[in-house]
N, C-alpha and C positions, 0 to 999 in steps of 0.2 A: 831534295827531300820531297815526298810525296806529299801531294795537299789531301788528304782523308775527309773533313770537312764537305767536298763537293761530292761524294762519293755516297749516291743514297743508295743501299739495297735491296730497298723495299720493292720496288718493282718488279725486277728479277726472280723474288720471292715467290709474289705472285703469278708472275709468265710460267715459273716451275710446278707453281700448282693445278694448272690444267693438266699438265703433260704426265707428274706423278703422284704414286700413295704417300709417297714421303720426301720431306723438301726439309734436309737437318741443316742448324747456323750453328757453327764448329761455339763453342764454348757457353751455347745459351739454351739449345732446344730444340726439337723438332715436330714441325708438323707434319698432321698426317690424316688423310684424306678417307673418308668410307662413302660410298654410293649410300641413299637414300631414295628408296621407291617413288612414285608416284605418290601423293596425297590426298582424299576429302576430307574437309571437314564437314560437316553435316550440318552442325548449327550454325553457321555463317556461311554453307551455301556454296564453299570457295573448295578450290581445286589449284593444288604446285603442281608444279612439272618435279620429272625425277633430277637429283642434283647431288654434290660431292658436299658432303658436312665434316668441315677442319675440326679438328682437336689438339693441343697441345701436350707432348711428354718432356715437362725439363732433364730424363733421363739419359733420353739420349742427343749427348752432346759430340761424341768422335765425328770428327772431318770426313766425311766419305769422299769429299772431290764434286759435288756434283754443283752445287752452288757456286763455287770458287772457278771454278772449269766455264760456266753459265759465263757468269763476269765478265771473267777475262777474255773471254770469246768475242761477249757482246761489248766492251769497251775496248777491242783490241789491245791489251795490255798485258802483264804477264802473270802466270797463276799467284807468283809470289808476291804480287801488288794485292791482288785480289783478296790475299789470304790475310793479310796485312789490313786491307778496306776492311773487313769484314769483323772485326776485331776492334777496330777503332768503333765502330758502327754500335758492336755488344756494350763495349764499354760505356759507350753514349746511352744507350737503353737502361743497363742496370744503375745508372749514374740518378736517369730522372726518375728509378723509381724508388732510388734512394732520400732523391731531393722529392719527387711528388706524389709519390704511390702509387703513380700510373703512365702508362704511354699507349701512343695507337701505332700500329703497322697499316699503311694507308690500306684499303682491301681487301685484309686480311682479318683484322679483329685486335682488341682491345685486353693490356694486361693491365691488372692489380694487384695488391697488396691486402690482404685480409688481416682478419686481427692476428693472428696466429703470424704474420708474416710468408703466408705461406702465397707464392704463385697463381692467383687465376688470372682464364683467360678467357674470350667473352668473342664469338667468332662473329663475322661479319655478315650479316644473313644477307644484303644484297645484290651479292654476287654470285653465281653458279658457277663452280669451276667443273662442270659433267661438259665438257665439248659435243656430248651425244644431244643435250636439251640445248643447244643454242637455239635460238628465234621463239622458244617456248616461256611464258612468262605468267605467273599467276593470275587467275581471274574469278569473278563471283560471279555466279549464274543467278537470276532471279529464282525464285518458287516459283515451280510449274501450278499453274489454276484450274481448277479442273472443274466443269460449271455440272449441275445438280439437272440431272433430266428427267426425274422421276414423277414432279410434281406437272410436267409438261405431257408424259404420257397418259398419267391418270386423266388428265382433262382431257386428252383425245379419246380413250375410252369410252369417257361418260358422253362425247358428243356421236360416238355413234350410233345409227337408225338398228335399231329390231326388226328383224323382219319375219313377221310370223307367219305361220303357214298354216291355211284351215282347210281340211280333208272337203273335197268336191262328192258332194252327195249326187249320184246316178241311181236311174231305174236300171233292174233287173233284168235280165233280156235270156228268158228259158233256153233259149238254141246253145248260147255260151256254157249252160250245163255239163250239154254231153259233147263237148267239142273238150273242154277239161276233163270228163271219164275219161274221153279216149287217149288222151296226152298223158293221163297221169299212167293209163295202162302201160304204154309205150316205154315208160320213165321206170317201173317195176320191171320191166322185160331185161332193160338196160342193166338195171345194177344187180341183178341174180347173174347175167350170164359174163360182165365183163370181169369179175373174181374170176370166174373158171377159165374165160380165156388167158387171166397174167398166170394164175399158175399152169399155162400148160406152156407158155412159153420161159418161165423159172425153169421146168423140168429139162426142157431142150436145151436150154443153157450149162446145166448144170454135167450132161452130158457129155457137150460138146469140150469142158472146161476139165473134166475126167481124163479124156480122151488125147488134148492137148498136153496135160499133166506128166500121162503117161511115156508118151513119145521125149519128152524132155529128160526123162528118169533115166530112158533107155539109152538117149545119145552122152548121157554123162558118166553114165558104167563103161561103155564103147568109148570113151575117150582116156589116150594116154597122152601124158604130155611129157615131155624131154628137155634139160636146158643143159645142152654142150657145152657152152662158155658161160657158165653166169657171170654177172656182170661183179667187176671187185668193189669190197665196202670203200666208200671213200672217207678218209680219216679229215674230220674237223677240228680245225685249231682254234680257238677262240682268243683273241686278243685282246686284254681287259689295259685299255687304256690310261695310265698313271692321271689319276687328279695331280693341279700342280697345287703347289703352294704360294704364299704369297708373303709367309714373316718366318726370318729365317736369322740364326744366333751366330753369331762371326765371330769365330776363332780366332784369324786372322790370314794377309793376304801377304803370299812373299814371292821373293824376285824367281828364286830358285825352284823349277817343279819337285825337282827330286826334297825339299826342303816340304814338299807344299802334302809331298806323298806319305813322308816319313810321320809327319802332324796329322794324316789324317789316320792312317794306320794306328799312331797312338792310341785316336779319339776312340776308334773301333772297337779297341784292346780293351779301354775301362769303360765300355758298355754303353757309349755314346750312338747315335746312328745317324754318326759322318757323313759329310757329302765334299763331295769336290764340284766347283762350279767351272766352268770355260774362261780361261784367262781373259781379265778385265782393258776396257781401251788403255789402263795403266802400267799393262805390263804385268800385272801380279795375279798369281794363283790363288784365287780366296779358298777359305776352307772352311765349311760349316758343323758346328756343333750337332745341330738338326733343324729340319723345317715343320712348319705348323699351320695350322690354315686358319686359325685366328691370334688377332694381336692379341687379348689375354694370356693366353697359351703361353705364344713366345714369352713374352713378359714375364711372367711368371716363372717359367724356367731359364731366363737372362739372369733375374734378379738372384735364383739360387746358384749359376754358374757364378756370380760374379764375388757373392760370398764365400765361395768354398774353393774356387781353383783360377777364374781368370780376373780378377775385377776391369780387367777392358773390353771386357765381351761385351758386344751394343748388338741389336736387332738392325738388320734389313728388311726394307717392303721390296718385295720385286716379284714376279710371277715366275714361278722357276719349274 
């Protein structure tokens, strides 16, 4: 008989949520992981690193294998022990929150009981499961100080010397008279005649620039040009690269492809937009409903799949 009891999960739990968006415990819940940027706050100065912020859906409960698969791995034991642990484990959880209206998953975060009896869950803020922020750890900067120079310049101001300047009075001296007529003649000589020199060198230019003009006009009528081979258009294909997704509705996964093709072609038929995914490490052909690029989305059209035609249809996180 297996001892269940020495069998903690919690761990495990954990180690899975670095690695994925979604880490589901068959019959209780699944977490599920979103990236969070970088942070400031402003009023306290402080700065996060970017990190994975858990959330709880008690929606989805179906076994995907990957927890149980973990386990057994990491306990060397068999999946069917595992699946077994894991069960014993829920039952111990919904038990204390029956008996206390609360329990903790070490790492993870903190569940309740509301008035309403309804599930919250209270995540564990300090842990970072972003592997990309490891060694990165929040910190407060002081206020930068910034010292007032103004009242320092105006006193340098008022301490500088004036220095004034008073016109040097000289005698007269007649000879400097006509030594200035004749400068100043010289200086009237200069600006009558150097207009008439610019434009006579404008006019030469203008000539010469005619001239140049013409010869240009002439070699370009006298020219033919021929192209024997032109060169062929070359056809561009543009490749608009598929975004992928990352929440996606499970139809379901079977042994059989041909069973997996028949399910998707259905899905096709009643206006669904189907996918088949690459058989699983399990051996099975999953089939999708459709994919979505946010968990509301999927959710939202899970919940109406589940009322109207499958009610086992559960959402995958995976990048696809």
């Amino acid at each position: 008989m297996y001892n269940f009891v020495t069998m903690n999960i919690e761990p495990y739990i954990a180690q899975l949520l670095y690695r994925y968006q979604c880490v589901t415990v068959p019959g209780f819940g699944a977490f599920l992981t979103e990236i969070q940027s970088a942070q400031l706050i402003e009023s306290s100065h402080s700065f996060f690193p970017p990190k994975k912020v858990i959330s709880f859906n008690a929606h989805l409960k179906n076994n995907d294998g990957l927890l149980a698969n973990h386990i057994a791995q990491a306990e060397k034991t068999s999946y069917e022990y595992a699946i077994s642990a894991i069960q014993y484990e829920v039952f111990n959880w919904k038990k204390a929150l029956q008996e206390n209206g609360l329990f903790s998953i070490k790492n993870v975060g903190n569940f309740s009981l509301n008035a309403d009896k309804n599930l919250i869950f209270t995540p564990y803020d300090q842990t970072n499961y972003l592997t990309n922020s490891f060694g990165l750890s929040a910190f407060v900067s002081p206020m930068v100080k910034r010292e007032i120079f103004e009242q320092k310049i105006e006193a340098l101001e008022e301490e500088k010397e004036v220095i004034a300047f008073e016109p040097e009075t000289r005698t007269a001296r007649p000879y400097l008279k006509y030594a200035a007529i004749f400068v100043l003649g010289l200086g009237l000589t200069g600006v009558i005649g150097y207009p008439v020199y610019q434009q006579q060198i404008a006019n030469e230019t203008i000539i010469v620039e005619q001239s140049v003009q013409k010869q240009v006009q002439n070699k370009i009528q006298e020219a033919t040009f021929f192209i024997e081979n032109p060169v062929p258009a070359v056809a561009v294909t543009l490749t608009v690269k598929e975004e992928k997704m990352s929440y996606h509705i499970m139809a379901g996964a079977f042994r059989d492809e041909k069973n997996a093709q028949k399910k998707f072609k259905e899905l096709s038929s009643q206006g669904y937009k189907a996918r088949r995914i690459p058989q699983n490490k399990y051996g099975l052909f999953p089939v999708l409903y459709g994919s979505y690029a946010t968990f509301a989305e999927a959710e939202k059209a899970s919940q109406e799949i589940q009322k109207t035609v499958n009610p086992d249809a559960w959402v995958l996180v995976e990048s696809l």
